[in-house]
Residue, then its C-alpha position, 0 to 999 in steps of 0.5 A: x500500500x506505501x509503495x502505491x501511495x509513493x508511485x501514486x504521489x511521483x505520477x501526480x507530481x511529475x507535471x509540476x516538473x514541466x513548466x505550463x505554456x505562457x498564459x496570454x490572457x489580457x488580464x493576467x501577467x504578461x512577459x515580454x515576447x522577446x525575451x521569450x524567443x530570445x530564451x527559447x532561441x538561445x536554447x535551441x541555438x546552443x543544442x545546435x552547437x551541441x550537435x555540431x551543426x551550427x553554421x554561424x556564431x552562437x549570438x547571430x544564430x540567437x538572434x536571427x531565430x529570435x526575430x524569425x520567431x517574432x515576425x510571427x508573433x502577432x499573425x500567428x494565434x498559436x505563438x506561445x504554443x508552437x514556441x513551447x514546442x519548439x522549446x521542447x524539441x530543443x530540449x529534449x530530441x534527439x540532435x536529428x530532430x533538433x537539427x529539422x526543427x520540425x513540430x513533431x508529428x508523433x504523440x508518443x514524443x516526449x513533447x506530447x503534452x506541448x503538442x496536444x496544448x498547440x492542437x487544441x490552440x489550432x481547433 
């Protein structure tokens, strides 16, 4: 029974271990869009070096993700959730994927909680 209640309270709690995406709501804290993609951006830029495929230095390759992630900030309704998957992909993929930078198709990866947050933004 203890070690039910143990494995209980370790399933219950990993999700607290994973940041939720931004919350947009007008009325609610905001943070600055920039700095948001810079984050993710330098992230994902750093993985790159990491896997031996960046072409350019670490601060240019930050800083033209960045603005490629901000030309769409105010077209695209889904910016917070497509950036938290692109935050994951580079967080947790493989080099391989990190390198395509393509949103993950698959719901067993372990962005599957980011993928399901960007599919119900897109409904």
């Amino acid at each position: 029974m203890r070690r039910h209640v143990a494995l209980v309270v370790l399933v219950v709690g990993l999700p607290a271990c994973l940041r939720d995406p931004l919350d947009d709501r007008p009325d609610g804290p905001t943070v600055d869009g920039r700095i948001y993609a810079e984050g993710v951006c330098s992230l994902r830029c750093w993985r790159l070096e990491q896997c031996d495929a960046l072409d350019q230095p670490l601060d240019k390759c930050t800083t033209a993700c960045r603005d490629e992630a901000l030309e769409s900030i105010f077209v695209d309704p889904c910016w917070i959730e497509t950036l938290e998957v692109r935050r994951c992909v580079a967080q947790r993929l493989s080099c391989e994927e990190v390198i395509d930078d393509a949103i993950p198709d698959s719901h067993d990866s372990p962005c599957e909680q980011w993928l399901d947050h960007l599919d119900s933004c897109e409904l």
